[in-house]
N, C-alpha and C positions, 0 to 999 in steps of 0.2 A: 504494500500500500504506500503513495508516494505522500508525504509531508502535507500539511495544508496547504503551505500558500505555495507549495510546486505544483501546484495539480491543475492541469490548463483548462483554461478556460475560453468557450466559444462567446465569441459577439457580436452580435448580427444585427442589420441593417436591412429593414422592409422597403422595398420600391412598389408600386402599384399606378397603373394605369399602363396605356398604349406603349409606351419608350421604358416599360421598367426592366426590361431583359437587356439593354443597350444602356442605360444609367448603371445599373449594378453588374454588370462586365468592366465598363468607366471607374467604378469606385473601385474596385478589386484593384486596379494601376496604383489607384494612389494609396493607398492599403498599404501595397507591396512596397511602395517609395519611403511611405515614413516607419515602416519596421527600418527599413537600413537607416536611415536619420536617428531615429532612435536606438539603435542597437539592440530593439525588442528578444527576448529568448527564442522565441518560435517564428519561424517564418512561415506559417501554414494561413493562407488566403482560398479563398476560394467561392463560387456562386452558383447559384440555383433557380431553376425555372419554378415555378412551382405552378405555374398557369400562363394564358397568355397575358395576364395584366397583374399578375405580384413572381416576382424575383426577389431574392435576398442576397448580400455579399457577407461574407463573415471571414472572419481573421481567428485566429486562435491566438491567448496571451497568456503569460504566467500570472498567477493570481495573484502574486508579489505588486505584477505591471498593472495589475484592475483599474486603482483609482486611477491612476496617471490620465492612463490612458482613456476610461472611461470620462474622465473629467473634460477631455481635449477633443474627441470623437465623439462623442451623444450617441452613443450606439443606440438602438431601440429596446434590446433586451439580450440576454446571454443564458447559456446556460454551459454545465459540466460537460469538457467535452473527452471523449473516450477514443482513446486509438482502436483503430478496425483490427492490428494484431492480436 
């Protein structure tokens, strides 16, 4: 079992309407740009269709990174996230 505040965390970003697959492919760039700016733990980004009018992007963060980051990004919500291994 990994530590508390090592234990990564997902936090996503809802888009919705006509352009939300093409805005949330966009955010994923910049996502990617400020882990390296930051020198975030994880570099795991990534997005999701989930219809034709809501997509989400989310980023995975060490739970250490939360506030920081949650402070500077407004993500819309998060939750625990779990390696597929």
């Amino acid at each position: 079992m990994e530590p508390v505040l090592d234990r990564k965390i997902k936090i996503i970003w809802d888009f919705r309407g006509p352009g939300a697959a093409r805005t949330a492919e966009h955010y994923q760039k910049h996502l990617e740009e400020f882990i390296v700016i930051e020198e975030l733990k994880f570099d795991i980004t990534g997005f999701n269709h989930l219809s034709d009018t809501h997509s989400i992007t989310y980023m995975v963060v060490a739970e250490f990174e939360l506030k920081e980051v949650k402070d500077i990004l407004k993500p819309h919500r998060g939750e625990i996230y779990l390696d597929d291994a």
